[in-house]
C-alpha angles and dihedrals in degrees: 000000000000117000091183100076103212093210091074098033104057115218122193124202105257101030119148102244129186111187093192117195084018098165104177098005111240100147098033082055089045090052092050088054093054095050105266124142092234135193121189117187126177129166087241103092090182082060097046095051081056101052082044096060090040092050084054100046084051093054084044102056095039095253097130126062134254106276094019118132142201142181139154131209147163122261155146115250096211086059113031117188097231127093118249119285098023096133131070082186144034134179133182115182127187090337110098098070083066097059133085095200105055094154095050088048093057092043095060090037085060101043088057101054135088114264092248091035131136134235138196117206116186122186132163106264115251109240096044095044087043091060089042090053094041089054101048127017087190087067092066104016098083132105110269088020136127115304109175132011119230124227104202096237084059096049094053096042084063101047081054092052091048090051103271136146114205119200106166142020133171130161130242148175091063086149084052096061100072105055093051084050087058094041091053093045088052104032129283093238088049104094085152099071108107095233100055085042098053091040091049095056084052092060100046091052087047090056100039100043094033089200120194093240089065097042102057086046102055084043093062094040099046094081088050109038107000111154097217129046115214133205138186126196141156132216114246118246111245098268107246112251112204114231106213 
């Protein structure tokens, strides 16, 4: 289940890709598929041995192109181990309302990306994650949980801040929002509530199967009640000063 929508975020074969804060990996997965030379890094080492094993049953089994890479480490994302300017692409998806730092996080995410380059920022969408939170304060009071929510002109304003230049944003996952409103109302470690389980089935076909029915549903519901906001932004190239 992808939240970046590749349609409005270009990928080349080749391009030098950090999926920061990648936690099981799906679009750093989606990228090697498409060609990319991916590295995907997150603070959970348990997570990372897992992308690992995946990257390597996807090289296995073909599934990645010729000239594609893929490798998966440990790090901090305050204080990445790459020089400045070492990704044509960045994405962030669903990490930055974790952390207490965003600013230093985007500053880092910038510096280590190409003048000219491209960034996904991903966020739990204000008015879906404010009802979870109003209904349930387990489901963000854990360590390692949710600590702000973000409102999108806030986010952008600090992409902008940061040196961004957004150009696009959307919403996804509508379909998404009410099953994390039932899980909260019945207990977010309650996945036996009928409910959350039936809902939850529904998901999964929905997600295996991807009928048109659904599509076209969650398409007309993600500007209303999407669970993630998505932006898109590049990092401007240095202007040329003329030496005369």
């Amino acid at each position: 289940m992808l939240t970046v929508d590749f349609s409005r975020f270009p990928l080349a074969p080749g391009d030098r890709v950090l999926d920061l804060g990648c936690g099981a990996g799906r679009h750093a997965f989606e990228c090697y598929r498409r060609g990319a030379r991916v590295v995907a890094l997150d603070q959970n080492g348990e997570e990372i041995r897992e992308v690992a094993k995946w990257f390597a049953a996807m090289k296995e089994a073909g599934e990645a192109p010729e000239g594609a890479t893929a490798t998966a480490m440990e790090g901090d994302a305050l204080a990445l181990p790459f020089p400045d300017g070492s990704f044509d692409v960045v994405i962030i998806s669903e990490v930055m309302e974790h952390i207490p730092d965003d600013k230093g996080v985007l500053a880092e995410m910038v510096r280590v990306l190409k003048p000219g380059g491209r960034i996904a920022v991903t966020v739990p969408r204000y008015g879906p994650e404010k009802v979870c939170w109003a209904l349930s304060d387990a489901y963000h009071e854990v360590e390692g949980g949710h600590i702000r929510i973000y409102r999108a002109d806030e986010l952008l304003a600090k992409m902008r801040e940061a040196g961004l230049e957004p150009y696009g944003t959307h919403h996804a996952h509508a379909l998404h929002s009410p099953y994390w409103w039932l899980k909260c109302a019945f207990g977010v470690d309650n996945d036996k509530a009928l409910p959350v389980r039936a809902y939850h089935k529904l998901l999964v076909w929905d997600i295996m199967k991807k009928p048109l029915a659904t599509r076209l549903a969650e398409q007309a519901l993600n500007p209303l009640i999407g669970k993630s906001f998505v932006a898109y932004a590049t990092k401007p190239h240095l202007p040329v000063v003329d030496a005369q």
